[in-house]
TISEVO-48788 format. One record per residue: x, y, z of N, C-alpha, C in turn. Coordinates in steps of 0.2 Angstrom, whole numbers, plus 5000, padded with zeros to 4 digits. Layout:
% TISEVO-48788
XYZXYZXYZ;...
% end
This chain:
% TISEVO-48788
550155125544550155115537549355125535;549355125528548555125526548655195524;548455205516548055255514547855225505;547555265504547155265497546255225499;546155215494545355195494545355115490;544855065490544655015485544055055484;544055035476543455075472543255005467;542755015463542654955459543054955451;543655025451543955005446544654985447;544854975454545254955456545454885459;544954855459544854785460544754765452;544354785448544354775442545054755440;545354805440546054805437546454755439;546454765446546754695449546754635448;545954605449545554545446545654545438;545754575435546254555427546654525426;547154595430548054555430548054485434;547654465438548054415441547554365435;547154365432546754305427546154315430;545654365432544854355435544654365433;543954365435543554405433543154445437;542954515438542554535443541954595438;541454585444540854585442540754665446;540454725442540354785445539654795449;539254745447538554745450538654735456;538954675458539054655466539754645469;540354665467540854685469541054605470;540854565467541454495468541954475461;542154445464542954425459542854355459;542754315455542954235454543454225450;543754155450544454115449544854155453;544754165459545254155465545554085468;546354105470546654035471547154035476;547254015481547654015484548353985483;548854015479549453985477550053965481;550253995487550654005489550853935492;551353925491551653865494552153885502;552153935503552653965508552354005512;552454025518552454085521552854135516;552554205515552754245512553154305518;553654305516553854355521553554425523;553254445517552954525520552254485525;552254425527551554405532551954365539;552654365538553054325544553054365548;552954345556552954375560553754385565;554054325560554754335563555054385561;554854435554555354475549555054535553;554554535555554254625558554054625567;554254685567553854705574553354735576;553154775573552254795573551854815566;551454815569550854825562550454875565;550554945563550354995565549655025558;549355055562548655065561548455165561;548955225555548855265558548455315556;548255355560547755425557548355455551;547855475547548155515544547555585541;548055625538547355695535546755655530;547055605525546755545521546155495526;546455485532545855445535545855445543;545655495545545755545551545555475559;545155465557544655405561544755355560;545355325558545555265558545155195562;544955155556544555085560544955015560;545254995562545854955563545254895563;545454835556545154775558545654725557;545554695560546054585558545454555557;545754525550545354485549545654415548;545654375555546054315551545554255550;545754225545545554175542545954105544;545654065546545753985547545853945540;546553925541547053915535547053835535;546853805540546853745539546553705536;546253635535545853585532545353625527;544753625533544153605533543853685530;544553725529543953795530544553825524;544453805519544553835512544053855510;543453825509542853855508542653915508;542853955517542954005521543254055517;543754025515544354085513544354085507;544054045502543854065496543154115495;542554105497542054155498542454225502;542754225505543254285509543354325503;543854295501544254325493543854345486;543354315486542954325481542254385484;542254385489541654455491542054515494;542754515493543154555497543054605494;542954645489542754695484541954725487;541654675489540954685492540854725497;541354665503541354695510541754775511;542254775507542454825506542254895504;541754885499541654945497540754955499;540654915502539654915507540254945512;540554915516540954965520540955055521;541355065514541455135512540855185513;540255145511539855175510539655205517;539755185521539555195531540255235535;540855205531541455215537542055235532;542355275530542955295523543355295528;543555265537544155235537544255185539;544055135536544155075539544855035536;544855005540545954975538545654925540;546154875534546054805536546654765534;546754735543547554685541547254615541;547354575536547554495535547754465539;547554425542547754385546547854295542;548154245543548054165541548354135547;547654105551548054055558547853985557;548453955559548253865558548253865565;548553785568548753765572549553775575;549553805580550453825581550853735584;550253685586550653645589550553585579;550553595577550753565571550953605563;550553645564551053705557551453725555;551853725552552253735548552453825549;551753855547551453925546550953935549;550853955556550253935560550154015562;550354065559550354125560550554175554;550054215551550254245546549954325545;550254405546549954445548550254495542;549754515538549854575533549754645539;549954695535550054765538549454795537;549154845540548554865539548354905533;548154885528547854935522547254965520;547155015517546455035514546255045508;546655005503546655015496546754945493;547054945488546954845483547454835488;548054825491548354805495548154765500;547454765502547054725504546854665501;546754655495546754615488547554565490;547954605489548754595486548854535494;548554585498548854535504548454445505;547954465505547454395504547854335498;548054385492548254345489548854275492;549054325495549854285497549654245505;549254255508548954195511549054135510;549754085516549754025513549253975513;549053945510548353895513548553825515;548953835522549453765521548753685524;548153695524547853635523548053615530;548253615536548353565540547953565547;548253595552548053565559547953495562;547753485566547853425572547253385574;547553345578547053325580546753315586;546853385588546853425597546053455595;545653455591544953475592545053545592;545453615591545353665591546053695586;546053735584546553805579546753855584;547353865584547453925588547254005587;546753975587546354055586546554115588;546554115596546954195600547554185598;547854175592548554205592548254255588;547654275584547454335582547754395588;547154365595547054415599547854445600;548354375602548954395604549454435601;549454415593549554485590549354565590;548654545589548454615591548454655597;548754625602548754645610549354655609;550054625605550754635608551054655600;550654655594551054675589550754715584;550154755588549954815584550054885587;549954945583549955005584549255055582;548955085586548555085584548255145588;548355215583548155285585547455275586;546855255583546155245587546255225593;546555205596546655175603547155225608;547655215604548255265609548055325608;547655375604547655445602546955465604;546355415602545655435601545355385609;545655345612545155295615544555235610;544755235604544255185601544655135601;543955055600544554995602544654975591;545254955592545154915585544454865585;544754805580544054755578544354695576;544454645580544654585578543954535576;544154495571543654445567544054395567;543754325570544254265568543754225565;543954175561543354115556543454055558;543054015559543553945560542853915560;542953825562542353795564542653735569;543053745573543253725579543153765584;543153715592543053765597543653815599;543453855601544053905607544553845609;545353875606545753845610545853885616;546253815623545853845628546853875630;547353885624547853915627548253915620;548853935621549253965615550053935618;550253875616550853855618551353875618;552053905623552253945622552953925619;553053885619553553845615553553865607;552853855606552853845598552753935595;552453965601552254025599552854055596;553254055603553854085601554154095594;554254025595554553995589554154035581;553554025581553154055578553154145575;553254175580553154245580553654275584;554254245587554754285591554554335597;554254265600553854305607554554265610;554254305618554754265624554454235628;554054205629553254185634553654115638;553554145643554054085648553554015649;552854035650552253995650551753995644;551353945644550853945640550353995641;550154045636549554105637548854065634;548654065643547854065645547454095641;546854065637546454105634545954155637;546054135644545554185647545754245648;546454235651546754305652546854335648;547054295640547254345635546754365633;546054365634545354385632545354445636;545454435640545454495646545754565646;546554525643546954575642546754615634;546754555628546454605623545854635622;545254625623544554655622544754735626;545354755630545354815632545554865626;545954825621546154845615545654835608;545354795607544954785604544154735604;543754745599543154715601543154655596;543054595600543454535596542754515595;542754465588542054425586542254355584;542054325584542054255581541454235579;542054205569541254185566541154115565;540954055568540953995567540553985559;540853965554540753945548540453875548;539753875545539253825547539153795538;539553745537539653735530539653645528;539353625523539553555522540053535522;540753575518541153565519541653555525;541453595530541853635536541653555541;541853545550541853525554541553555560;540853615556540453645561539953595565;539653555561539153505565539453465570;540153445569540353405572540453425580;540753495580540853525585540353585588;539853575585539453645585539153665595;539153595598539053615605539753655608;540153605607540953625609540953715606;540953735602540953795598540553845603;539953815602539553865607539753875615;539953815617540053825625540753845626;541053875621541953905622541753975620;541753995613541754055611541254095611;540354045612539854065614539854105623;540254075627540254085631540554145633;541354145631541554185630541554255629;541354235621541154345617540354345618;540054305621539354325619538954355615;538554395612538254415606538854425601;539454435603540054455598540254375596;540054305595540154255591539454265588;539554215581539154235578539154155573;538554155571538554095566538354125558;538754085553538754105549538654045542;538154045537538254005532538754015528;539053985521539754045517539354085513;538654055510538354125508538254185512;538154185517537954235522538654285525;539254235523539954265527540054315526;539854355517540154425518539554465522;538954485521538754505527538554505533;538954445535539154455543539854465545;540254465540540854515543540654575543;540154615538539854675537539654695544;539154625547538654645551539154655558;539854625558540254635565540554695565;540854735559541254785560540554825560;540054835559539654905558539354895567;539354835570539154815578539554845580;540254835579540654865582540954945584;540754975578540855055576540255065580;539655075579539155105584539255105590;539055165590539255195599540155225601;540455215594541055265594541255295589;541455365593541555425589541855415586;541655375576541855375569541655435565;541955465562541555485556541255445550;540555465548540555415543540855465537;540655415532540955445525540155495523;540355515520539655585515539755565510;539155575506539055565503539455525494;539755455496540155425495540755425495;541055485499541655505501542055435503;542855415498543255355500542955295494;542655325490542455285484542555345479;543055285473543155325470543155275462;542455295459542255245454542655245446;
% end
């Protein structure tokens, strides 16, 4: 999936219909809202089997990113600055890489949620907009100290397609958000249940790291917000996810959020054969 471009008349347009307003100076949108009272079927992972990411004549270099956002409590914050600079990230993007694809992710808690896994298709146009919107924000999680974060990775490892990988050798790009530590595994009871896996045992966060980063370059951006429950856990944080990804966890304020999801996909693309865009080629004003 994925074709067409975001442009800034195209978030415009969109940012109207739903009631916005968006700014062409700096590509953000305000009075965004997270409405949704339900999983939405086109983000259930029960209703589909993969979320493919393909080349095409339109976008030959395909850059495959997940972006999931932590859907629980404390990181609304998160996922509202998300929503409102998406027009930014997106199109500061174009300007370096005219193929970049981006799938939605929303992960909560799989041992308490309701909706603890949520995966849009990969797009390159307002459909990226369209998907965020439907994002449920079910508020919840536990009281286990961590969000099931790698059911990102474990989606991306068991439920994407992805010709930069199969066809060209390039990894996609996962991003996770949160402000709790690495959970240290993905229960496989709930998982199942969750995304119609078969997982006999519980999946190890180590091994699932091991196995995804073959497929993708994972980052995690620990959200350091009055709002969020970053101070609380901020050693925990570093000594899981710091330890883990290394230079690829990253800290981030919510004013700084969109340029460091900026700054992870552009870390990630260096050093593989992309094409960039010329001279604004994938923008179309």
């Amino acid at each position: 999936m994925g074709s067409g471009s975001v442009s800034h008349s195209s978030m415009e347009n969109y940012a109207h219909s739903r009631g916005r307003s968006y700014d062409r100076d700096t590509g953000r949108t305000t009075g965004q809202r997270f409405e949704a009272s339900r999983i939405d079927p086109s983000l259930d992972p029960r209703l589909f089997t993969v979320r493919e990411c393909a080349n095409s004549e339109e976008h030959p270099n395909t850059i495959p990113v997940i972006l999931a956002l932590d859907v629980t409590g404390s990181m609304g914050a998160a996922c509202s600055e998300t929503a409102a600079a998406l027009g930014t990230i997106i199109l500061n993007l174009y300007k370096k890489f005219k193929d970049v694809e981006f799938c939605i992710m929303g992960i909560g808690d799989l041992a308490y949620d309701r909706a603890p896994v949520q995966m849009s298709q990969f797009e390159s146009d307002i459909r990226i907009a369209e998907s965020l919107d439907k994002v449920f924000m079910e508020h919840g999680g536990g009281g286990n100290s961590f969000e099931s974060y790698t059911a990102a990775w474990y989606m991306g490892l068991h439920r994407t397609k992805l010709d930069c990988f199969d066809k060209q050798g390039r990894k996609g790009i996962i991003i996770t958000m949160g402000d709790e530590p690495l959970n240290p595994y993905l229960p496989h009871y709930q998982l199942n249940a969750a995304v119609n896996a078969t997982e006999e045992k519980d999946v190890e966060t180590a091994e699932l790291y091991a196995r995804a980063s073959e497929k993708f370059n994972i980052f995690h951006i620990a959200v350091d917000s009055l709002h969020d429950c970053y101070a609380n856990y901020k050693s925990g944080i570093e000594s899981t996810f710091g330890q883990m990804l290394g230079p690829r966890y990253k800290v981030s304020t919510i004013n700084a959020l969109a340029q460091t999801i900026e700054d992870c996909i552009t870390e990630s693309v260096q050093g593989q054969p992309v094409a960039p865009a010329s001279d604004g080629e994938g923008i179309r004003w």
